[in-house]
Structures are given as structure tokens and as C-alpha cells.
PASEMAR-58464 format. One record per residue: residue number from 1; x, y, z of N, C-alpha, C, O in turn; residue in three letters. Coordinates in steps of 0.2 Angstrom, whole numbers, plus 5000, padded with zeros to 4 digits. Example, Ala and Ser with C-alpha at 12.3 -4.5 7.8 and 13.67 -1.06 7.14 Angstrom:
2
[1,[5066,4972,5039],[5062,4978,5039],[5066,4984,5039],[5071,4983,5042],"ALA"]
[2,[5064,4989,5035],[5068,4995,5036],[5064,5000,5039],[5067,5006,5040],"SER"]
This chain:
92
[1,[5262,4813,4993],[5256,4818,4994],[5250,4815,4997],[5247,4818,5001],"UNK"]
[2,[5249,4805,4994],[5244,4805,4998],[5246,4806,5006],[5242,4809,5009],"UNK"]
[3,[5251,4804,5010],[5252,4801,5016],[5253,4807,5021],[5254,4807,5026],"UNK"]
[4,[5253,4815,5017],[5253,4822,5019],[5246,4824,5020],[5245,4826,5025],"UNK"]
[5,[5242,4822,5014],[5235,4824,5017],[5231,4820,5022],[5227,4822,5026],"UNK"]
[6,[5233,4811,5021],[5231,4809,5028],[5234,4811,5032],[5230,4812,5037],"UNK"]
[7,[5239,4813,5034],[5242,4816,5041],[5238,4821,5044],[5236,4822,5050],"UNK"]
[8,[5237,4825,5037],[5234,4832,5040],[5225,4830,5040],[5223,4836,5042],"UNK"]
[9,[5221,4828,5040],[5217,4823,5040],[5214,4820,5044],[5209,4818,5044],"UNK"]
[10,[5222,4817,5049],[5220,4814,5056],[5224,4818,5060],[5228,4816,5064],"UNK"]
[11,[5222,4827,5059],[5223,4830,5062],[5231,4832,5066],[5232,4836,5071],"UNK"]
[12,[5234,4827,5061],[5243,4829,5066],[5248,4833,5062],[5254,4833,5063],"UNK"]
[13,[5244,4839,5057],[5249,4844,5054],[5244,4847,5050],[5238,4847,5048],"UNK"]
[14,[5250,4850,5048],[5248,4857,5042],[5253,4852,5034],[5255,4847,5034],"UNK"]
[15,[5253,4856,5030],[5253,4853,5023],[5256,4858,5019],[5252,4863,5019],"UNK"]
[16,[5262,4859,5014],[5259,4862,5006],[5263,4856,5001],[5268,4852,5001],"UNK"]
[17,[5256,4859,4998],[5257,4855,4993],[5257,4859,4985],[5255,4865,4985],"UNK"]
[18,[5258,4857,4980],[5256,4862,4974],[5249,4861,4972],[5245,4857,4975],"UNK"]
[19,[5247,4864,4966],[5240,4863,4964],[5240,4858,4961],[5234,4856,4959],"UNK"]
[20,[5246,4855,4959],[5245,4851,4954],[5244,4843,4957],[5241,4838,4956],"UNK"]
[21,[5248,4846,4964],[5246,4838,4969],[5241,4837,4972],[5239,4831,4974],"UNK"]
[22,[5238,4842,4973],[5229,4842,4975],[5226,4840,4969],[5221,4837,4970],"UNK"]
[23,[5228,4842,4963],[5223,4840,4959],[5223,4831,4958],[5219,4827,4958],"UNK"]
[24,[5230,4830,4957],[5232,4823,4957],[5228,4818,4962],[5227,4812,4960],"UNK"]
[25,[5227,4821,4969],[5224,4817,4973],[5221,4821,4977],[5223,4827,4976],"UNK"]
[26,[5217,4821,4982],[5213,4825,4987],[5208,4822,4991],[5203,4819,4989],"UNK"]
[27,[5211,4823,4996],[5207,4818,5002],[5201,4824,5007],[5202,4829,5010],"UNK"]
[28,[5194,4821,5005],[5190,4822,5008],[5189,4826,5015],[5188,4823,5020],"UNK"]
[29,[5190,4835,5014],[5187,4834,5023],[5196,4839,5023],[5197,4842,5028],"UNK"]
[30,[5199,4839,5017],[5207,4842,5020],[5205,4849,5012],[5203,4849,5006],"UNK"]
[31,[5207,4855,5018],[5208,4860,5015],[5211,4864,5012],[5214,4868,5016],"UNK"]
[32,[5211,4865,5007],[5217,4870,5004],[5217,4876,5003],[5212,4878,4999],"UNK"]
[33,[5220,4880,5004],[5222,4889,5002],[5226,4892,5002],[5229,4891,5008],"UNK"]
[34,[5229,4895,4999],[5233,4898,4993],[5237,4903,4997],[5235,4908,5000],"UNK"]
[35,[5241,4902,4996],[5250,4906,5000],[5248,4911,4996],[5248,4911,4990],"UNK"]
[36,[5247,4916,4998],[5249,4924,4996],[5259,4925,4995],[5264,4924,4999],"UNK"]
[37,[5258,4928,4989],[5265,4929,4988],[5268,4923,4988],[5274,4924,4988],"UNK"]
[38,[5266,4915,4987],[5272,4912,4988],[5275,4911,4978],[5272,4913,4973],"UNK"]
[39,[5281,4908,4978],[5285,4908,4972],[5286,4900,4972],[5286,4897,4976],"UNK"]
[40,[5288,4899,4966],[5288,4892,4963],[5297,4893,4963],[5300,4898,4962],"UNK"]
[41,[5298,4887,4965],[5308,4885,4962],[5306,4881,4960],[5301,4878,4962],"UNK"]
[42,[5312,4879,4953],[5312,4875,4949],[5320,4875,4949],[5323,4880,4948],"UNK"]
[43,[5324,4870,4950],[5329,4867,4950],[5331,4861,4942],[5328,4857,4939],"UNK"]
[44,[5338,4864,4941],[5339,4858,4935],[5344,4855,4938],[5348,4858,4942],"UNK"]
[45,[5345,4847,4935],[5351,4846,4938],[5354,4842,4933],[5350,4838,4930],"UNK"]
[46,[5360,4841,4933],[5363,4839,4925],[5371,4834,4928],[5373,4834,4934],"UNK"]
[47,[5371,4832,4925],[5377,4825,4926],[5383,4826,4923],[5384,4828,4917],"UNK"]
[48,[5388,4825,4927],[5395,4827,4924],[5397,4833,4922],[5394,4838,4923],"UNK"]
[49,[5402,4832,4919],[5407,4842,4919],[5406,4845,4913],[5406,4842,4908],"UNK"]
[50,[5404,4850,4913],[5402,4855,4906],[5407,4853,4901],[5412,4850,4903],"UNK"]
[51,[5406,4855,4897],[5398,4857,4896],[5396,4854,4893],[5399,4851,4888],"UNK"]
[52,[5389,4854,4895],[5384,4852,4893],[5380,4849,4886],[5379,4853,4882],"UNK"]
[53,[5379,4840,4887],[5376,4840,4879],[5370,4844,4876],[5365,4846,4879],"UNK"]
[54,[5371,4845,4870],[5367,4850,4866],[5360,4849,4870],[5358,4854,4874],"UNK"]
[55,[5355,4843,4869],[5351,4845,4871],[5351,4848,4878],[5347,4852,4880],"UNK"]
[56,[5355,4845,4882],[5354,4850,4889],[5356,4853,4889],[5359,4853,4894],"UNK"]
[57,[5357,4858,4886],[5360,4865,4885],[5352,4870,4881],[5349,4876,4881],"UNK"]
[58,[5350,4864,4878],[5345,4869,4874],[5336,4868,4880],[5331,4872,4880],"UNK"]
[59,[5338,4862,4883],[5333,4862,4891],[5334,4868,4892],[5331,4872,4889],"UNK"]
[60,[5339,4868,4896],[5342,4874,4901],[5341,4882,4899],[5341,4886,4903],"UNK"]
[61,[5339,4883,4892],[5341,4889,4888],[5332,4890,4891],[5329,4895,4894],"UNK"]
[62,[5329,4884,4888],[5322,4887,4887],[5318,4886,4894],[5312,4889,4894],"UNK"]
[63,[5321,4882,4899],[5320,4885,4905],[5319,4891,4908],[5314,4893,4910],"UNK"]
[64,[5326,4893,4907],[5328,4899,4909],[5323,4906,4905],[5322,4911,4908],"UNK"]
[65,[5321,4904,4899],[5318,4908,4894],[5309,4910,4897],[5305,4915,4898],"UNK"]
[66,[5309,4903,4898],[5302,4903,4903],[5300,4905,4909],[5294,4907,4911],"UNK"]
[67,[5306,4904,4913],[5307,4908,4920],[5306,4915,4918],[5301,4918,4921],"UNK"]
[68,[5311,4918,4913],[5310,4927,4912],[5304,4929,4911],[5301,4934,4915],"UNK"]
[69,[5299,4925,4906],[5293,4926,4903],[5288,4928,4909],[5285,4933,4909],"UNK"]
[70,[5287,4922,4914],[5283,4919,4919],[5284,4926,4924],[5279,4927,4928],"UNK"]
[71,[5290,4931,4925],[5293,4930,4929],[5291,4941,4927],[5289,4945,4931],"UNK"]
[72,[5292,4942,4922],[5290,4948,4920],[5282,4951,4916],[5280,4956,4913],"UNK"]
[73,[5280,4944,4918],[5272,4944,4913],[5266,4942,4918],[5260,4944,4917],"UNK"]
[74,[5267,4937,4923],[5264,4933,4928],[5260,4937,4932],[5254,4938,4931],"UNK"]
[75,[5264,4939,4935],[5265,4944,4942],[5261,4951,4942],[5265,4956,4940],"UNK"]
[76,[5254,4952,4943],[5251,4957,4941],[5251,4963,4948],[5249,4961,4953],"UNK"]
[77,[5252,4968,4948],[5251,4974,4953],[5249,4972,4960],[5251,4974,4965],"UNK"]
[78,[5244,4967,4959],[5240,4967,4963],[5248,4961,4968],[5249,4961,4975],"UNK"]
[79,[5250,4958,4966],[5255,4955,4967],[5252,4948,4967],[5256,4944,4970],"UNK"]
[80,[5246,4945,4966],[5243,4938,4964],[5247,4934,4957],[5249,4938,4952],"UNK"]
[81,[5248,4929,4957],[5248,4927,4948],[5244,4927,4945],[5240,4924,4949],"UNK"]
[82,[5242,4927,4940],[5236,4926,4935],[5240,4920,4931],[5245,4920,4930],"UNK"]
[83,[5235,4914,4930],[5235,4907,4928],[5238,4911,4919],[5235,4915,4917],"UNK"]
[84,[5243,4907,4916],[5245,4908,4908],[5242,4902,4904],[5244,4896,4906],"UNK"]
[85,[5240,4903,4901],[5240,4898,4896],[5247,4893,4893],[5252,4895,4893],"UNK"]
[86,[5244,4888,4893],[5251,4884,4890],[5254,4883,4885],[5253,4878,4882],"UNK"]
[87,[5260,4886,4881],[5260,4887,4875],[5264,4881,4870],[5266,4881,4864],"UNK"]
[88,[5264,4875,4874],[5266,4869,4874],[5262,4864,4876],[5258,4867,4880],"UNK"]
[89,[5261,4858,4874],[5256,4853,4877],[5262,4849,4882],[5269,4849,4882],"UNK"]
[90,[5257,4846,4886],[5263,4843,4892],[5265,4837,4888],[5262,4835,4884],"UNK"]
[91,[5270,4836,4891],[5273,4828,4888],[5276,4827,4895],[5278,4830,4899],"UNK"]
[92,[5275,4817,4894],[5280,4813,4900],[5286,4816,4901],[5290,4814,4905],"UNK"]
């Protein structure tokens, strides 16, 4: 992230980054603004042949749970997301 916004910075490209990488870092003078319509992927990836130990199985369920939620509650007419509240504290 940092060596994306130096690039863009000294002028040799364009950039996306998430909100979360710009907050983590942000280089002076580099601007950000906001993809209309774009959509987040989240990918899981798991080791070895099914299936899957319990707790990744119980990851994967509440992913997916979160996906539905995000995914039919987010997304307002106007077609913008509105920011949700967290209903979990972040962990490492």
C-alpha cells in the first residue's frame, strides 16, 4: 500500500486501494474517491480435503451468514452502501 501511493504520487499511475489501507497509511498530496457501485470479494481458503474441521466449517457458515446480511441490508435504493455498525469487536 505504501509503494502504490508513492507511485501514484510521483505521478506514474492511478491506485485502488480499500478504506481500510488509506486509513492505515496515506501519503500527503494522493487522493482518494470512492468507486460508485464497486463490491468487496472476500475469498476463504482452506487446506486439505473435506471436510472441513469444525471450526472451519463454523468460519465459513458465519461468513457466508455475513455475506447474506451485508448483502441484503447494506445496499440502499439509492445504490451507495451505508457504513454498519460492527456487531463484533475486531480481533488479530
Amino acid at each position: 500500500m505504501v509503494v502504490m501511493q508513492a507511485l501514484v504520487a510521483a505521478g506514474l499511475g492511478v491506485a485502488t486501494q480499500t478504506g481500510l489501507a488509506l486509513r492505515a497509511h496515506h501519503i500527503e498530496g494522493v487522493v482518494a474517491t470512492e468507486v460508485p457501485g464497486s463490491e468487496r470479494h472476500i475469498y476463504a481458503a482452506t487446506y486439505g480435503e473435506p471436510p472441513d474441521p469444525p471450526a472451519t466449517a463454523a468460519l465459513l457458515a458465519a461468513l457466508a451468514d455475513a455475506a447474506a446480511s451485508v448483502t441484503s441490508s447494506a445496499v440502499p435504493s439509492s445504490g451507495r452502501r451505508r457504513p454498519r455498525a460492527a456487531s463484533r469487536p475486531a480481533g488479530p
